[in-house]
C-alpha positions in Angstrom: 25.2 -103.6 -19.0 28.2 -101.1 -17.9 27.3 -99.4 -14.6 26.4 -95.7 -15.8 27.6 -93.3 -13.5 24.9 -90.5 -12.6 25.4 -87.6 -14.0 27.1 -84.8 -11.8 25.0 -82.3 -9.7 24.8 -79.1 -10.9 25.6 -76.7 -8.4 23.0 -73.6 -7.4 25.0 -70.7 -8.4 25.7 -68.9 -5.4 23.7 -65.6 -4.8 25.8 -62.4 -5.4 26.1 -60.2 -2.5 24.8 -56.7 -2.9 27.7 -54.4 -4.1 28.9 -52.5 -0.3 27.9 -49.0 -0.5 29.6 -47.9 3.0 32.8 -46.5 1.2 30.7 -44.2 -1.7 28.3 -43.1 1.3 31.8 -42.1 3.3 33.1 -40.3 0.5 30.3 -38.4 0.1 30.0 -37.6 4.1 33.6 -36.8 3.7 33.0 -34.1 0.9 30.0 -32.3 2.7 32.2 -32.2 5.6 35.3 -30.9 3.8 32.6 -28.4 2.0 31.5 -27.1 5.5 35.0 -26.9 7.1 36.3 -24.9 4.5 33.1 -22.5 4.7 33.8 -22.1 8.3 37.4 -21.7 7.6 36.2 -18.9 5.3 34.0 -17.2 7.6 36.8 -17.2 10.5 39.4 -15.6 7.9 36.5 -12.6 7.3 35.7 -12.1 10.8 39.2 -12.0 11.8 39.9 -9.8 8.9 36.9 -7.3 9.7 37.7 -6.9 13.2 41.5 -6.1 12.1 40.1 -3.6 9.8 37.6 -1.9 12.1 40.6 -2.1 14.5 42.6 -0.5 12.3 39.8 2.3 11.9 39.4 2.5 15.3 43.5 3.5 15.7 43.8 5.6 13.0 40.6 7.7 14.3 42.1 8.0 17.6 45.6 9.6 16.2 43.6 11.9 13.7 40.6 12.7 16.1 40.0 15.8 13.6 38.5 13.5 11.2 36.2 13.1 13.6 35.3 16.5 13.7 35.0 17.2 10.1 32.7 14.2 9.2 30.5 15.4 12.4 30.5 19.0 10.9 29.9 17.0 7.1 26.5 15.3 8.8 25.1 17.8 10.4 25.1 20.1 7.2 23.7 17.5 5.1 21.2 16.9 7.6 20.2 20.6 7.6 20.1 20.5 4.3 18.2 17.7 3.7 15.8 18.9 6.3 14.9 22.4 5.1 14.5 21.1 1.6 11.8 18.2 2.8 9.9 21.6 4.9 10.4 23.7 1.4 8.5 21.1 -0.6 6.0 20.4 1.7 5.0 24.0 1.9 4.7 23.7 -1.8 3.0 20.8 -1.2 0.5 22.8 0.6 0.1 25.6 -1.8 -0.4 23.9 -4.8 -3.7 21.6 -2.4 -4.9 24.6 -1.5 -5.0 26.3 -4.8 -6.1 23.0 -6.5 -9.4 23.9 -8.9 -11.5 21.5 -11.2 -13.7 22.8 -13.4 -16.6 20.8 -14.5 -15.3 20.2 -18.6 -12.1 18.5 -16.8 -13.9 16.6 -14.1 -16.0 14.9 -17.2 -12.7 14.2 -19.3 -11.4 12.5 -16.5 -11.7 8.1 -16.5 -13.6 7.1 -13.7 -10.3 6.0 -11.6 -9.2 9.6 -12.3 -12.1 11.1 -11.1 -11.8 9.2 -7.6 -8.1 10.5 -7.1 -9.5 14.0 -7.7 -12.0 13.7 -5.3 -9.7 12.4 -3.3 -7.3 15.7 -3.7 -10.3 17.5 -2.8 -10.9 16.2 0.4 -7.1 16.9 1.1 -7.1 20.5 -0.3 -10.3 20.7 2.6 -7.6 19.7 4.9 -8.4 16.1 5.4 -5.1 15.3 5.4 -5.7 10.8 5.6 -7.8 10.8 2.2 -7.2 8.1 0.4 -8.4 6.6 -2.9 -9.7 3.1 -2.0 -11.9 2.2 -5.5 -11.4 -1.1 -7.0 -12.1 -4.4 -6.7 -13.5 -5.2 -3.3 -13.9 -1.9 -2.3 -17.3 -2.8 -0.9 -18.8 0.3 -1.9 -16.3 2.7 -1.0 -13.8 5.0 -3.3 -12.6 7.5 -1.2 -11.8 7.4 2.9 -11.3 10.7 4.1 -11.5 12.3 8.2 -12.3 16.1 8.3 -10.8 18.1 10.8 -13.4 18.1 12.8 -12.6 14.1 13.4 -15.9 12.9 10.6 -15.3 10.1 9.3 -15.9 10.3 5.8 -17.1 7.1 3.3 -17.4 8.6 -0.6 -18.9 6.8 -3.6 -18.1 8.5 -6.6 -20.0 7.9 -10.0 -18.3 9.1 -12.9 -20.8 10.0 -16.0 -18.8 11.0 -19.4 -21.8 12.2 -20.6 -22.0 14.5 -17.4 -26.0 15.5 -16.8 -27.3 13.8 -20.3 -25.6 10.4 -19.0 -27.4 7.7 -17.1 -28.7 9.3 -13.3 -26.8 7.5 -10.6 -30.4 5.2 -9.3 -31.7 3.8 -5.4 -29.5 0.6 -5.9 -26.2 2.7 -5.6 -27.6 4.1 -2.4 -28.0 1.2 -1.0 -25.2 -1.1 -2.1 -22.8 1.4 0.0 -25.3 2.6 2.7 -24.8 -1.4 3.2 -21.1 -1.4 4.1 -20.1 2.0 5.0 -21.2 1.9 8.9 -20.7 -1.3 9.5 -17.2 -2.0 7.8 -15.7 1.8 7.9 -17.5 3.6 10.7 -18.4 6.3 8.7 -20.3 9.2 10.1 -20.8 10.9 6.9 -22.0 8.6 3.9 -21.8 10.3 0.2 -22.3 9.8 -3.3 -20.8 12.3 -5.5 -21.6 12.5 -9.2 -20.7 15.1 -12.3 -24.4 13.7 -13.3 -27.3 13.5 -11.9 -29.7 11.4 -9.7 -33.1 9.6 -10.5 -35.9 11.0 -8.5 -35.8 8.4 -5.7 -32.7 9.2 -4.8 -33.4 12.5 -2.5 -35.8 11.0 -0.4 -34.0 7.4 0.1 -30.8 9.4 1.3 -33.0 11.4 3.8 -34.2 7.9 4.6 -31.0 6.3 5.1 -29.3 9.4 6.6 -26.8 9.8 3.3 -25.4 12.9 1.5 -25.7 13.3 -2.2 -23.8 16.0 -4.2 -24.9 16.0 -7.8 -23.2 18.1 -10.7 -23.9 21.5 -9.3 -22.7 20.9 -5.7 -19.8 19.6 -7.3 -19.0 22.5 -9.5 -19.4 24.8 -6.3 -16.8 22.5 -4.2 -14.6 21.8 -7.1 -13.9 25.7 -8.1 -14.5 27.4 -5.3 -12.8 27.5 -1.4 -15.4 26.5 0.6 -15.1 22.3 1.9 -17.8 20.2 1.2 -19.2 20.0 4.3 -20.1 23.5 4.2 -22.2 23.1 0.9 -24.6 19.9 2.3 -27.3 20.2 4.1 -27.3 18.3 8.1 -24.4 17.3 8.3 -23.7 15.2 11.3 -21.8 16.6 14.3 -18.3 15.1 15.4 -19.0 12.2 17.8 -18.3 12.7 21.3 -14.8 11.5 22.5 -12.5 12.5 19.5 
């Protein structure tokens, strides 16, 4: 038999080489740092041109120091101006809170958010002068924040009825939801509920209990038409505390 030659080898093909990613990785280094040379550029062209123009300001001013005079003169009558129109409204301001009157058929048409930012207006016409409206969610039992100027700190819970008197009466669980939360959290020294309803039975003698103030529909007409603050129309109220 003929000698058979063995059959060639095949070779392994040889393993590619992963494609060299230095040069795109360059470019791109190159472009950011192009990108923030020109930026700088940019920024040393404004800053050179604003301190040529404040220069420039600067010059002119000092040749034509009148200017300087009239825009002084142009300030200090606008600021004149300005200021005797802010004193002019506030003592409008303060006419319109002091001649502020609610009578008992608005106070019912009112929603209940209404009726806390009139009570609120209240306390202000009385010259509690940081009254605030507080009501919402998480007020923790508060509406209204108010200091008299006698330096009480005031904590108000204000029960809107639109019924008025033939509505629900405001009940002993009111009373003591904010009786809860109005020392401890506010520091109040006077704790009320105010109402243009009425108040279950229980509710006089818990509040003499728990040291509150209640002012039904009546005490509220009498505060809300007439002049006299509301600390003049309930009974024992507390003293200022010592120190204030």
């Amino acid at each position: 038999m003929a000698n058979r030659r063995p059959p060639p080898r095949r070779r392994k093909p040889a393993a590619r080489r992963p494609a060299h990613r230095s040069a795109p990785l360059r470019r791109r280094r190159s472009r950011r740092q192009q990108h923030r040379d020109n930026q700088l550029l940019l920024l040393g062209f404004g800053a050179v041109a604003g301190l040529a123009l404040v220069w420039a300001v600067i010059s002119w001013l000092l040749v034509n120091w009148w200017a300087l005079v009239v825009l002084g003169a142009l300030a200090t009558l606008g600021g004149t101006v300005w200021v005797h129109r802010y004193r002019q409204q506030q003592a409008w301001d303060r006419v319109r809170q002091q001649a502020l009157r609610y009578g008992l058929p608005q106070l019912d048409a009112l929603h209940h958010r209404d009726f806390e930012y009139a009570i609120r207006d209240l306390m202000f016409r009385d010259g509690c002068t940081d009254a605030r409206q507080i009501g919402g969610a998480g007020d923790n039992g508060a509406d209204v924040l108010a200091t008299d100027p006698l330096g009480r700190s005031w904590v108000i819970q204000v029960k809107h009825r639109r019924d008025g008197e033939r509505g629900s009466p405001v009940g002993t669980p009111d009373l003591q939801r904010v009786n809860g939360t109005a020392r401890q959290l506010y520091g109040a020294d006077v704790v009320l509920i105010v109402t243009n309803g009425r108040f279950s039975a229980r509710c006089a003698p818990l509040a003499a209990k728990l040291h509150m103030h209640l002012a039904d529909r009546r005490t509220l007409a009498t505060w809300a038409s007439g002049g006299r603050p509301l600390w003049e129309l309930l009974p024992k109220i507390p003293p200022p505390r010592r120190g204030r």
